[in-house]
C-alpha positions in Angstrom: 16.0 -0.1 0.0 13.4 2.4 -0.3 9.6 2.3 -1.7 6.9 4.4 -2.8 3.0 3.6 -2.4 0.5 5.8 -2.9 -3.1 5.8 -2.6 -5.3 5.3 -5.0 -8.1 7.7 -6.6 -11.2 7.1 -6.1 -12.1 7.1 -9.5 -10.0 4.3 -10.2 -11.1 1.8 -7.8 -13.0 -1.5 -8.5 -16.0 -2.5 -7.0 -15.5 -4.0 -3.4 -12.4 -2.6 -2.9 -11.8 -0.4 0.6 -10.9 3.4 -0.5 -8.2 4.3 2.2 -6.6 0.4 1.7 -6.0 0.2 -2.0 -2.6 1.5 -3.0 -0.9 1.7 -6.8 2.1 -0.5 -5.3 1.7 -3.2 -2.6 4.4 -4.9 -0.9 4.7 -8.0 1.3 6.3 -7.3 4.5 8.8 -9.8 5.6 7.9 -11.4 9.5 10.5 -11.7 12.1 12.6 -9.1 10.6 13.0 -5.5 11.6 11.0 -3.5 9.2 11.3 0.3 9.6 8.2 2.5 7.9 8.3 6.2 7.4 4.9 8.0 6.7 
């Protein structure tokens, strides 16, 4: 499975919402499982 997230602009973000934390596509990460993240 693969995924793409990128962040978003800083034109589009909403009031109260952290600049380098907001992404266009979140996921939830599963717990207790392996999980391998390339960046």
């Amino acid at each position: 499975m693969s995924f793409d997230s990128y962040i978003t602009p800083t034109i589009d973000l909403l009031p109260g919402q952290l600049r380098l934390l907001e992404v266009d596509n979140r996921i939830i990460v599963p717990i207790n499982a392996p999980v391998r993240v390339l960046i």
